[in-house]
C-alpha positions as CSV (number, residue, x, y, z in Angstrom):
1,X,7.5,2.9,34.0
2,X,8.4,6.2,31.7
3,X,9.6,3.5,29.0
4,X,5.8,1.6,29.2
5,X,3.9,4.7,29.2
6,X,5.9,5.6,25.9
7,X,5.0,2.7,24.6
8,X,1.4,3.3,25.3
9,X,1.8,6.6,23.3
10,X,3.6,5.1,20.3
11,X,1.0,2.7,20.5
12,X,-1.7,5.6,20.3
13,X,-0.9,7.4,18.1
14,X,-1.1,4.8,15.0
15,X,-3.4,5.7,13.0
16,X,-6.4,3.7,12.4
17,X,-6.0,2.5,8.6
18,X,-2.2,1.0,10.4
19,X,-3.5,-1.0,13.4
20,X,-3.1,-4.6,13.2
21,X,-6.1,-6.8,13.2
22,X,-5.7,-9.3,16.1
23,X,-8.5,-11.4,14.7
24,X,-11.0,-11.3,17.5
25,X,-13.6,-9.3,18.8
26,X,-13.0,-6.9,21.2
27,X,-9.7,-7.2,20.3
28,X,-8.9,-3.1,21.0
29,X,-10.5,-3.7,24.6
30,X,-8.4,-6.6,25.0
31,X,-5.2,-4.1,24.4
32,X,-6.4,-1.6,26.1
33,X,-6.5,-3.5,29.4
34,X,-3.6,-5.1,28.7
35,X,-1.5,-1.7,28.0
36,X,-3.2,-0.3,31.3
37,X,-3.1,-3.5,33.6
38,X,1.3,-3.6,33.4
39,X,0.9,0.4,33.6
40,X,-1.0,-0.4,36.9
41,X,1.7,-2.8,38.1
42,X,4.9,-0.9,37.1
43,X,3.0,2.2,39.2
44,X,1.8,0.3,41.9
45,X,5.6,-1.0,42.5
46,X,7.6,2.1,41.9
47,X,4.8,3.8,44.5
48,X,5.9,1.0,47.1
49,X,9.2,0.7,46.3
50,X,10.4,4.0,46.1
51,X,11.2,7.2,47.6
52,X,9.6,8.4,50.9
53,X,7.7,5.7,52.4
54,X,3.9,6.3,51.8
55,X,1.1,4.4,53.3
56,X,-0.6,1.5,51.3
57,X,-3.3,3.1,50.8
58,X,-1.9,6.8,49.1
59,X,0.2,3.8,47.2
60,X,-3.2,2.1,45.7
61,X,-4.6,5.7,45.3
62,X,-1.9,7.6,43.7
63,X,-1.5,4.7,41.2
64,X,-4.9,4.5,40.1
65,X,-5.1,8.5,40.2
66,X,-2.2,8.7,38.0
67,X,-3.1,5.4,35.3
68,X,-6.8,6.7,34.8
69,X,-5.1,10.2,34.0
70,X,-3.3,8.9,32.2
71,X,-5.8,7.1,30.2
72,X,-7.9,10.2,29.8
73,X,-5.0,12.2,28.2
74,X,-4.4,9.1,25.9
75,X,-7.8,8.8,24.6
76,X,-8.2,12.6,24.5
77,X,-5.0,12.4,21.9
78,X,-6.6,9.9,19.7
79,X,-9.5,12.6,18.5
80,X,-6.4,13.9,16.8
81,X,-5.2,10.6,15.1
82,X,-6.6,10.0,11.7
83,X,-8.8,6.8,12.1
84,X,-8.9,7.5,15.5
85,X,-11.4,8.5,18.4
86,X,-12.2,9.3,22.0
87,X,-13.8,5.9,23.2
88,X,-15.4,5.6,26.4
89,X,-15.4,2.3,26.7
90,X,-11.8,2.4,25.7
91,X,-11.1,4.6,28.5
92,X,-13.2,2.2,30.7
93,X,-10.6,-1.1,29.8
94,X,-7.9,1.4,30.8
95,X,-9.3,1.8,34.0
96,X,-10.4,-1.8,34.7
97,X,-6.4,-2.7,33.7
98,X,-5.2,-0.5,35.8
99,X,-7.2,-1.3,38.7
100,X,-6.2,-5.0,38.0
101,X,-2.7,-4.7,37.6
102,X,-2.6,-2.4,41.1
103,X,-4.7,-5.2,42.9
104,X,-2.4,-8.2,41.5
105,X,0.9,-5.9,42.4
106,X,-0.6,-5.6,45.7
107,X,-1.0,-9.5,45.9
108,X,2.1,-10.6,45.1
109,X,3.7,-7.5,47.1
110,X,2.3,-9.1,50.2
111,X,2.2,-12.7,48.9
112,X,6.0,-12.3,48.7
113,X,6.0,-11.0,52.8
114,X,2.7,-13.0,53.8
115,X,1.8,-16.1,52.4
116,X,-1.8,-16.3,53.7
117,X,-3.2,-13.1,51.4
């Protein structure tokens, strides 16, 4: 998870002139969620599969808390990137991604256990 988040980093810190053009629009949303929804899975696991046993819920909670912060430090960097800046609906992809990849962790976490969810 530490390795994906510094990729997520790297990955902000380009600056603009350097990103590569995916060739469609909303192409930056697109990574955005993207970057955030495996953030949201990798948390969601290690938050279930680790350490002291936690409820479900603190699980879903805690990994949402800690993506969207996540997100919000990230975009707050790129006012400091040249060709770069704060976005909110940058910062709104995040979210959704995370969200997403927390549900779909969720799924497959009790798919694996429970066939019927």
């Amino acid at each position: 998870m530490a390795i994906w988040a510094a990729v997520i980093s790297y990955m902000s810190s380009i600056p603009g002139d350097n990103l590569p053009d995916l060739g469609f629009v909303s192409a930056d949303k697109f990574a955005h969620f993207s970057e955030f929804l495996v953030l949201g899975i990798l948390l969601t696991r290690a938050t279930l599969g680790q350490g002291p046993k936690i409820s479900l819920s603190w699980a879903v909670i805690l990994s949402i808390i800690v993506s969207v912060f996540y997100a919000v430090i990230d975009e707050g960097r790129q006012a400091f990137i040249p060709g770069r800046q704060v976005d909110i609906l940058d910062l709104a992809a995040d979210a959704a991604g995370a969200v997403l990849g927390t549900l779909l962790c969720l799924r497959r976490h009790f798919g694996a256990k429970d066939k019927t969810i």
